[in-house]
C-alpha positions in Angstrom: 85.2 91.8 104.6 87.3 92.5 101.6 90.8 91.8 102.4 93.1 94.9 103.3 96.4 93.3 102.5 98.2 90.9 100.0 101.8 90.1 101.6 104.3 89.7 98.8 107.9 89.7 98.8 109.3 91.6 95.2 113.3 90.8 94.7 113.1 94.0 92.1 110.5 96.5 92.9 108.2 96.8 89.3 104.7 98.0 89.5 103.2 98.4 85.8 100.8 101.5 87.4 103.8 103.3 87.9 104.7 103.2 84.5 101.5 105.6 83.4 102.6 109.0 83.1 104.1 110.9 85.9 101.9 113.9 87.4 101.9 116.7 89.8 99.3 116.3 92.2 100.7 118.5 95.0 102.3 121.4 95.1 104.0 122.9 98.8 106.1 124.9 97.5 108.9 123.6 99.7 108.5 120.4 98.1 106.2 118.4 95.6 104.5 115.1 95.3 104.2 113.2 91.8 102.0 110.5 91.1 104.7 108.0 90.7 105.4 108.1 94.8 101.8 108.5 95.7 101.1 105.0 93.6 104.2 103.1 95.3 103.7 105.3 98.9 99.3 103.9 98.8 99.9 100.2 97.2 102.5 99.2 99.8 101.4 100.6 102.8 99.0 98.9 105.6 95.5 100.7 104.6 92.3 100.3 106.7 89.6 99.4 104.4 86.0 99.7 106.2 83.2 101.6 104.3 85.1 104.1 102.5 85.3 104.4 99.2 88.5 104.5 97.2 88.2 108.2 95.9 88.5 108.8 100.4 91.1 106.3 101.1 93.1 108.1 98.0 92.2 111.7 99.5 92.8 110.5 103.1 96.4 109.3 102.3 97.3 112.0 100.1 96.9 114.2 103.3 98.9 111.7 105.6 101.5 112.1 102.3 101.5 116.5 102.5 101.6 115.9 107.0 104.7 113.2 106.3 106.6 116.2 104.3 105.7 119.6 106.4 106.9 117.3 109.5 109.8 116.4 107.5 110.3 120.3 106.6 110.2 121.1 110.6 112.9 118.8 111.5 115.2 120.3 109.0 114.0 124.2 110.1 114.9 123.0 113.4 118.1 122.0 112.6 116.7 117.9 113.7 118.4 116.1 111.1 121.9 116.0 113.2 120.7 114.1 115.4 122.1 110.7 115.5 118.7 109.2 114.8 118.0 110.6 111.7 122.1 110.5 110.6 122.6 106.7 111.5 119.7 105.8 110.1 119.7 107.9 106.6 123.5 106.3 106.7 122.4 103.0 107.1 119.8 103.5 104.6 121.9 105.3 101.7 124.7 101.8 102.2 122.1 99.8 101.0 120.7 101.9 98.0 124.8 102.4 97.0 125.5 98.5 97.4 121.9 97.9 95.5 123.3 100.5 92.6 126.1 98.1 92.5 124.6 95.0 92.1 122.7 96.6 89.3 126.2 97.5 87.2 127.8 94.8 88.4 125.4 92.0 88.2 122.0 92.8 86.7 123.4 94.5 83.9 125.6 91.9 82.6 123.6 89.4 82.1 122.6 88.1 78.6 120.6 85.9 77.5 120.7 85.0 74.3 118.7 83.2 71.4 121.0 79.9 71.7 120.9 79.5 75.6 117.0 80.0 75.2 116.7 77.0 72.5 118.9 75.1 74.8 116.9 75.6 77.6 114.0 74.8 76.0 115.2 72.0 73.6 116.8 70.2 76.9 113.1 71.2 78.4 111.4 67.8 76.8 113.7 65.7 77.8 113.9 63.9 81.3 116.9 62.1 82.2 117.3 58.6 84.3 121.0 59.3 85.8 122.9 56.7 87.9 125.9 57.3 89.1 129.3 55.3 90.8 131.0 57.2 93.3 134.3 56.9 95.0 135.8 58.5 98.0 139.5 59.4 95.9 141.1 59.7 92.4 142.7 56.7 92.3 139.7 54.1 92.6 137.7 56.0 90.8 140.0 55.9 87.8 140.5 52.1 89.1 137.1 51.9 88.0 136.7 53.9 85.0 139.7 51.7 83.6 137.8 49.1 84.2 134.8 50.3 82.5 136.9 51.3 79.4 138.1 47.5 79.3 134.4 46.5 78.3 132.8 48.2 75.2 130.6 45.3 74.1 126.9 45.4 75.0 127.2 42.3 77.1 130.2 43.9 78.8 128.0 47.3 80.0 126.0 45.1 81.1 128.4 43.3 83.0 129.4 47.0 84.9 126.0 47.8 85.4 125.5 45.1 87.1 128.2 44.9 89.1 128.2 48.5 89.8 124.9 50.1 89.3 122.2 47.2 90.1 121.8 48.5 93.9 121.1 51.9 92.5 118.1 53.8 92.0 118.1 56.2 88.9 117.2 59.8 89.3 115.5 61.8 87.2 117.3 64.8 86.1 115.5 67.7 84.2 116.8 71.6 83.0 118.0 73.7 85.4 118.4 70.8 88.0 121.9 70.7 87.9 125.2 72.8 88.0 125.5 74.0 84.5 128.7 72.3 84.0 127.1 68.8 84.5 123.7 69.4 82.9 126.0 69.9 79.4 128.0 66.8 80.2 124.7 65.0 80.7 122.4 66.4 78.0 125.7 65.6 75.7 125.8 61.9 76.5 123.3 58.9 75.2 121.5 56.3 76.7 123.9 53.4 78.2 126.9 55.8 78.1 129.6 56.4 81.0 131.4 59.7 81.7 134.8 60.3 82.5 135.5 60.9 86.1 134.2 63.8 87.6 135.5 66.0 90.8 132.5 67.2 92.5 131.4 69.0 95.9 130.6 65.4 97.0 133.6 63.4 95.9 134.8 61.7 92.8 131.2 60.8 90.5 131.3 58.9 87.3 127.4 59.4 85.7 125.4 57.0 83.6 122.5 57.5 81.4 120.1 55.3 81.8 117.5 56.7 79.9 116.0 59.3 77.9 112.4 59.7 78.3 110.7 62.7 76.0 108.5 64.4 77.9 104.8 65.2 77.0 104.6 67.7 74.7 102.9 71.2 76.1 100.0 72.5 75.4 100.4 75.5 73.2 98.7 77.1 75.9 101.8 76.2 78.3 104.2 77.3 76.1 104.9 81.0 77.1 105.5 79.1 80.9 107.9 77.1 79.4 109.6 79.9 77.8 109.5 81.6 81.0 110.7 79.2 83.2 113.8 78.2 81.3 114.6 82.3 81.1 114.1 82.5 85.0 116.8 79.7 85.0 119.6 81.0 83.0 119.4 84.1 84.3 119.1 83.2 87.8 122.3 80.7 86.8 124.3 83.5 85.2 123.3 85.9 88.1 125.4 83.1 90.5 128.1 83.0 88.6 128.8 86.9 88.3 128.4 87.1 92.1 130.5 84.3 92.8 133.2 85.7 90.4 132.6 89.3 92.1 133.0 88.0 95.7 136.1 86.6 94.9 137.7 89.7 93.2 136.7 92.1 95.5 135.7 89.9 99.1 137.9 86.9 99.4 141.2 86.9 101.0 140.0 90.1 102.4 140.9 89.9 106.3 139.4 92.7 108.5 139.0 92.5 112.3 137.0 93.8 115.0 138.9 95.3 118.0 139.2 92.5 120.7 139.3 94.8 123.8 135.8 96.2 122.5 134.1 93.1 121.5 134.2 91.0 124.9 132.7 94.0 126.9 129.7 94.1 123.8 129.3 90.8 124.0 129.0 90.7 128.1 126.7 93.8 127.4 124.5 91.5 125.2 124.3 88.4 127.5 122.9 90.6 130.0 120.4 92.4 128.0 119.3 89.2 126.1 118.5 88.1 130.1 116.5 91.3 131.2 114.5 91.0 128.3 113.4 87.9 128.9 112.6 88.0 132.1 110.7 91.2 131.2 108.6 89.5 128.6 108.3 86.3 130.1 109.6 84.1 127.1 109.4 80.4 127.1 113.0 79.2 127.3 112.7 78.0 123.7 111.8 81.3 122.0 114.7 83.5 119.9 114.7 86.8 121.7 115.0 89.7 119.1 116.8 92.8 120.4 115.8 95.9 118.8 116.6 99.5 118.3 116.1 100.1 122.3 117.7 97.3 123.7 120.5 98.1 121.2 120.2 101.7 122.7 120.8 100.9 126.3 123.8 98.4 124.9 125.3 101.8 123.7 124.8 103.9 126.8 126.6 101.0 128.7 129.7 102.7 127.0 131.6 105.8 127.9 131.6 108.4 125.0 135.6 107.8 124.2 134.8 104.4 124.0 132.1 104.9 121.3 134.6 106.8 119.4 137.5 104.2 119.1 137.6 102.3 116.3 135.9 98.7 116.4 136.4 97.7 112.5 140.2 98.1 111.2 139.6 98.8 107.7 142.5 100.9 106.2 140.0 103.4 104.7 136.7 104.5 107.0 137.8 102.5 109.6 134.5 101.9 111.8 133.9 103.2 115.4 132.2 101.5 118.2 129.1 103.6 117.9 128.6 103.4 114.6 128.7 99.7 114.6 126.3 99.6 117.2 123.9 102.0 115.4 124.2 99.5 112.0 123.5 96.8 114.7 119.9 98.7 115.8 119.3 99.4 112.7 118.9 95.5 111.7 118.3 94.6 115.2 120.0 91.2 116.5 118.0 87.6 117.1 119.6 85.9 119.9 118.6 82.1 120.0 118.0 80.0 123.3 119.9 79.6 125.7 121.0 83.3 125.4 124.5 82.1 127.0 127.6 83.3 125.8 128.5 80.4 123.2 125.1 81.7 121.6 125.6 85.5 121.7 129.6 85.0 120.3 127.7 83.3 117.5 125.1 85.5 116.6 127.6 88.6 117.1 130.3 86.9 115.1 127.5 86.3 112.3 126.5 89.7 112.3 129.9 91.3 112.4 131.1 88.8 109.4 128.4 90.3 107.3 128.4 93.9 108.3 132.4 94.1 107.5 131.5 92.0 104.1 128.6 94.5 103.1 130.5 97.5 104.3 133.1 96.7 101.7 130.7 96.3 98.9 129.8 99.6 99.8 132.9 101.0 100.0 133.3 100.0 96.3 130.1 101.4 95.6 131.1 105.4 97.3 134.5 105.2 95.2 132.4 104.9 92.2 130.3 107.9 93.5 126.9 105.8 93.2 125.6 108.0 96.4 124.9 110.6 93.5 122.8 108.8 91.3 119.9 109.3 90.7 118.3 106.4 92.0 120.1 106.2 95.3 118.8 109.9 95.5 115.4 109.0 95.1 115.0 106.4 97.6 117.0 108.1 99.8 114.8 111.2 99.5 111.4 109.2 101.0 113.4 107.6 103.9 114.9 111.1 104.4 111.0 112.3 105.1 110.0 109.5 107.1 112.8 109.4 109.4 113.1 113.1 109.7 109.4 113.6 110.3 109.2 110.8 113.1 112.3 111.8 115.1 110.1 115.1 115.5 107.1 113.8 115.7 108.5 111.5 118.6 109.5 114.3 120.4 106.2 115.4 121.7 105.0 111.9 122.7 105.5 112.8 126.3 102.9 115.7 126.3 100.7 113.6 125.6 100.6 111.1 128.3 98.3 111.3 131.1 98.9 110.4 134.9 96.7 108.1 137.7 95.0 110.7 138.7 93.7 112.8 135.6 93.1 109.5 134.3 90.9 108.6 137.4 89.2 111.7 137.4 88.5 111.6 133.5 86.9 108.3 134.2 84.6 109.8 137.1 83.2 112.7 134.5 81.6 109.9 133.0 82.1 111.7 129.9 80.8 110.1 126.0 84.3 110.4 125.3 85.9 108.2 127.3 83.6 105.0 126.2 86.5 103.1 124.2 87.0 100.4 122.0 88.9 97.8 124.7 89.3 94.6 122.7 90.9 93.5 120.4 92.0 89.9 118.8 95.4 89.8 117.3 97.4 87.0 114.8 100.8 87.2 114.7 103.3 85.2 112.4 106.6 85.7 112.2 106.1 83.9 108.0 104.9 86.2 105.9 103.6 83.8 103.7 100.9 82.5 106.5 100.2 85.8 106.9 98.9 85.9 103.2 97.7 82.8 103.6 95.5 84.6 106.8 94.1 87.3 104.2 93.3 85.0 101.8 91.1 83.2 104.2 89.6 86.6 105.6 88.8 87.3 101.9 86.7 83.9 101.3 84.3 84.7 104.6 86.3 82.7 107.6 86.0 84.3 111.0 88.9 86.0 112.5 89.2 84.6 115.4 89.1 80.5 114.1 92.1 81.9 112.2 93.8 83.1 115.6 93.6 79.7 116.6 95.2 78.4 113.9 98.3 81.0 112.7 98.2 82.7 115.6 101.9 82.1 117.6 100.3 83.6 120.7 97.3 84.3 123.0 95.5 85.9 120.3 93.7 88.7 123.1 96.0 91.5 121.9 98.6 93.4 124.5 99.4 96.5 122.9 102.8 96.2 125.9 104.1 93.6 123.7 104.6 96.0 120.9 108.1 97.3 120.6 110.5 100.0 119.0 108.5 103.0 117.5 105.0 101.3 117.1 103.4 104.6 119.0 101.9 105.4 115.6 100.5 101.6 115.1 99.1 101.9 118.5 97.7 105.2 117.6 96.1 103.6 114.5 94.5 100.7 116.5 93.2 102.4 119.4 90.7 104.4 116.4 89.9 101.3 115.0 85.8 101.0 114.4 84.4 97.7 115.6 84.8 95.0 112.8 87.5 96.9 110.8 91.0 94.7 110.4 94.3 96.1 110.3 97.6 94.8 109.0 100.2 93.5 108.7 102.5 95.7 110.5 105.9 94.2 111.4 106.2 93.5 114.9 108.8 92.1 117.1 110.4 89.9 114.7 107.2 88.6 113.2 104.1 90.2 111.4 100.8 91.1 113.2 96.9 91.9 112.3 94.6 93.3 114.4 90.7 92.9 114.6 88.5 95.3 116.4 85.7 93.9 118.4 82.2 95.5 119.9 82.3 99.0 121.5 82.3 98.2 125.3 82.2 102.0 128.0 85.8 101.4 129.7 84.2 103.4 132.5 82.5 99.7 133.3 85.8 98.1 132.8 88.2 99.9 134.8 87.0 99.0 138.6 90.2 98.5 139.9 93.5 99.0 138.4 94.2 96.2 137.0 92.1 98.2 133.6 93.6 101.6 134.7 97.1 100.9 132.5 94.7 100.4 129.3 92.7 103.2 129.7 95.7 105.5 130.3 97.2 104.4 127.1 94.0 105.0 125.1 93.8 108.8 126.4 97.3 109.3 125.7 96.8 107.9 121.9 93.6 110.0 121.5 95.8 112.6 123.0 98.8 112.3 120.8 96.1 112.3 117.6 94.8 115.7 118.3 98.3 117.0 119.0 99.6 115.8 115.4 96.8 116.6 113.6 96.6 120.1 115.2 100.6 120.7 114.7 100.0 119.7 111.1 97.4 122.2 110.7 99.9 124.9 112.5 102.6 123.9 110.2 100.2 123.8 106.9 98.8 127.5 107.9 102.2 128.5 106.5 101.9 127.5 103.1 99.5 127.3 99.9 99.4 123.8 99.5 97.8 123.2 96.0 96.2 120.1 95.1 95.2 118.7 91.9 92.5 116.4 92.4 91.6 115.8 88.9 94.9 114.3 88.3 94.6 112.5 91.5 91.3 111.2 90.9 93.0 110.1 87.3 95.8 108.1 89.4 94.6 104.0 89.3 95.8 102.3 92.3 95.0 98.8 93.3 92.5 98.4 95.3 94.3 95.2 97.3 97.3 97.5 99.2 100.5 94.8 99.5 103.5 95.2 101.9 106.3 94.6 100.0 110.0 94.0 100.9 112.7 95.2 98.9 115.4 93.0 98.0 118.9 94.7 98.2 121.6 93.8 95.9 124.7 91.5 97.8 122.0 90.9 101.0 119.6 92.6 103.2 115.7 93.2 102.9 114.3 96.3 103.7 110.7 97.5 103.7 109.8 98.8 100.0 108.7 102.3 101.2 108.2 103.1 104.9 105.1 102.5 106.3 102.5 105.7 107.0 100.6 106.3 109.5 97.2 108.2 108.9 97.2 111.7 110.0 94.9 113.4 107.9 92.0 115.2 110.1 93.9 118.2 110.1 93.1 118.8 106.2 89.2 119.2 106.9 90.0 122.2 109.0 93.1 123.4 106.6 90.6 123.6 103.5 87.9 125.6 105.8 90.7 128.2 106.7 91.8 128.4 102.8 87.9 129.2 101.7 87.9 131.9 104.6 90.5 133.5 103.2 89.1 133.9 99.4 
């Protein structure tokens, strides 16, 4: 099997494919798709990878790409993207892409490294330190001591203070970028056998000693563009702290805003309780966090009378923040409530959350007065989260059409019909680490059976139970349920954590469902094949009404990578967002659109 995924976290979103030259490849007239959104939409997305070639998976997306945007354009005809769905969410997502603009003028764009910090780095590179150190809990011994130290400047004399204050301590070694800036150049300054002055430090009063200096091997010339590399990484990561440091206390600290206190006890209370249905529901081991997500959140919000959700829960003295729009922010991120779920743990995880919602609502204030929403960055990624969100709220809406009651499902069973011969099993691994999770496709990729790596990174009975799935994982169910036996799919986030599924053998559900214990899965496989046919035959409606044109010698020209990643985009001052959202095939309806498009030549 070759593997399907690479998990990789990106703090700044760079792919070198998307910096080929950007062409039209489809035309809707409403809209258009470039090959610089196809190659970030393809390489980050979960892809199934069976026997198709990549020229199909390419093809296949590009379709799922054209249904994503004439959903999109439905919603808005329909006048859909009022709802609070799609607002709250597209609000949510345009704070982060203003506070990200930000951190790029504010942070990333002032920092400089220059030819002298880079020979410093690299200089103090080959040199290992042996540091010991006397410490003292105030001022006053410690300059007791240093006096005393300054009394003796023979060599018989250091020795005499070594041993009197050093001989019980071990040296450490201290190498570039180790340290605090500020004490690396007072150590790198100083020469074997030497004493510094008293310093004040996060851990009390320190006077440092060199006790050696030990040159280092010198690289291989091979090594030296990792060296070079490695000191960059440090300076810049070093003068990235100290511009956030000096920006959070110009703009954050001494800052006080408060949440309205007649408003938070009743959320809280609301939390408690929903915290305990939910684990009752899902029959969590008393030691497991319990995530809440965007419908738990929901039924928090409906506990609340509309004036309520209109009064204001965050005093700010611009844009103060009402009670709903809080509580859409808090489904948005969803909130992890640790064990016991009592009140002293919900205060704390609500207080968390609310600390850092008010903290990143006034970076993004700063952000709006400096009219960032209109760049043209935020616009961009704004634009692709606009279609997503737009074309799912309307997609959800016909979900319940598609479901299928006892009794047609009884009787669909007693027709005996091809059709209703499913694929029943499947064997899940779910992490909540994306890094095992790589580590999981790696091993896939060198030959090692699935289900011996359920055993060992799995955090659960590995025999999936699709009722485990939560907030809008309909399309992921939709996915799985066509699944071929053998074919992988993943990762797709999933309550909290990250899951892959495996197909197994074909087995006739007709065999399966005796009783009804089976009669719950087999419903929920019609009403996924049912839900299938209904998008793919609205997208085929919805297409009829345009001439889509395709260019399919440019996209045939468009090099992706064949190993798909999902990536997480690191936002500027906090938060972590999926790179691009995640797309869900829907592309049979394109066999049939084509058919109708030669008719009519």
């Amino acid at each position: 099997m070759k593997k399907s995924l690479l998990v990789i976290l990106f703090s700044l979103l760079v792919s070198v494919s998307l910096l080929a030259q950007n062409n039209l490849l489809v035309d809707l007239g409403f809209d258009k798709i470039y090959s610089d959104e196809f190659i970030e939409r393809f390489e980050m997305n979960p892809i199934i990878k069976g026997n198709k070639n990549l020229d199909s998976l390419k093809k296949e997306f590009l379709y799922t790409l054209i249904a994503e945007k004439l959903w999109s354009k439905e919603s808005a005809d329909k006048g859909l993207l009022n709802s609070d769905y799609v607002k709250y969410s597209l609000e949510s997502m345009e704070k982060l892409f203003v506070k990200d603009a930000l951190y790029n003028l504010e942070i990333n764009a002032k920092v400089r490294i220059t030819s002298e910090l880079l020979n410093e780095g690299i200089n103090r590179s080959a040199l290992e330190l042996r540091v010991k150190y006397i410490y003292a809990n105030d001022e006053i011994e410690i300059k007791n001591i240093y006096d005393e130290i300054l009394k003796f400047s023979s060599k018989d004399s250091i020795t005499f203070i070594e041993k009197k204050y050093l001989s019980q301590i071990e040296s450490i070694p201290v190498v570039f970028g180790q340290m605090e800036k500020q004490y690396e150049d007072l150590l790198f300054s100083m020469n074997p056998k030497e004493f510094s002055k008293p310093q004040l430090t996060k851990q009390g009063w320190i006077i440092f000693y060199i006790a050696n200096k030990i040159e280092r091997i010198l690289p291989k010339p091979s090594e030296f563009e990792e060296i070079h590399k490695n000191v960059k990484t440090i300076i810049e990561d070093r003068q990235i702290a100290k511009l956030q440091s000096d920006f959070y206390d110009k703009y954050i600290k001494g800052n006080e805003v408060k949440a309205e206190i007649k408003l938070y006890k009743p959320l809280l209370n609301e939390i408690i309780k929903i915290a305990a249905e939910k684990k009752s529901l899902e029959n969590l081991s008393d030691s497991s966090n319990i995530i809440l997500d965007f419908n738990q959140i929901l039924k928090i919000e409906n506990s609340f009378s509309p004036s309520e959700l209109d009064e204001i829960f965050i005093k700010f003295n611009t844009n103060p923040i009402k009670l709903k729009s809080f509580l859409r922010e808090l489904s948005f991120w969803g909130l992890e409530v640790p064990f016991p779920y009592d009140e002293e743990s919900c205060l704390k995880c609500l207080s968390s959350f609310t600390r850092e919602f008010i903290q990143s609502e006034i970076i993004a204030q700063i952000g709006y007065k400096r009219n960032l929403q209109q760049t043209s960055s935020v616009g961009k990624s704004l634009k692709m989260w606009h279609d997503s969100y737009s074309s799912k709220y309307y997609m959800h809406k016909f979900v319940d059409s598609a479901k299928v009651s006892d009794e047609t499902a009884r009787r669909l069973l007693a027709n005996n019909n091809p059709e209703n011969n499913f694929t029943t099993e499947f064997v899940e691994i779910y992490n909540k680490q994306l890094n095992s999770i790589s580590l999981v496709l790696d091993e896939l990729d060198k030959g090692i059976q699935f289900e011996a790596l359920a055993n060992k990174f799995n955090e659960r009975d590995s025999k999936f139970d699709k009722n485990i799935f939560t907030s809008d994982n309909n399309e992921y169910l939709r996915i799985i349920d066509n699944l071929k036996p053998g074919e992988i799919y993943g990762p797709i986030p999933n309550n909290g954590g990250y899951s892959v599924i495996k197909c197994k053998e074909n087995t006739s559900e007709a065999e399966l469902v005796a009783d009804d214990s089976r009669l719950k899965d087999f419903k929920q496989k019609v009403f996924m094949r049912n839900l299938d046919k209904l998008y793919n035959s609205k997208t085929l409606k919805f297409a009829e009404g345009y001439d889509i044109k395709i260019n399919y010698s440019g996209l045939e020209k468009v090099n992706v990578s064949k190993l798909n990643v999902f990536v997480h985009r690191q936002i500027g001052f906090g938060g972590r967002i999926s790179a691009v959202p995640v797309l869900t095939p829907l592309y049979k309806w394109f066999k049939d659109y084509k058919k109708q498009k030669e008719l009519k030549l």
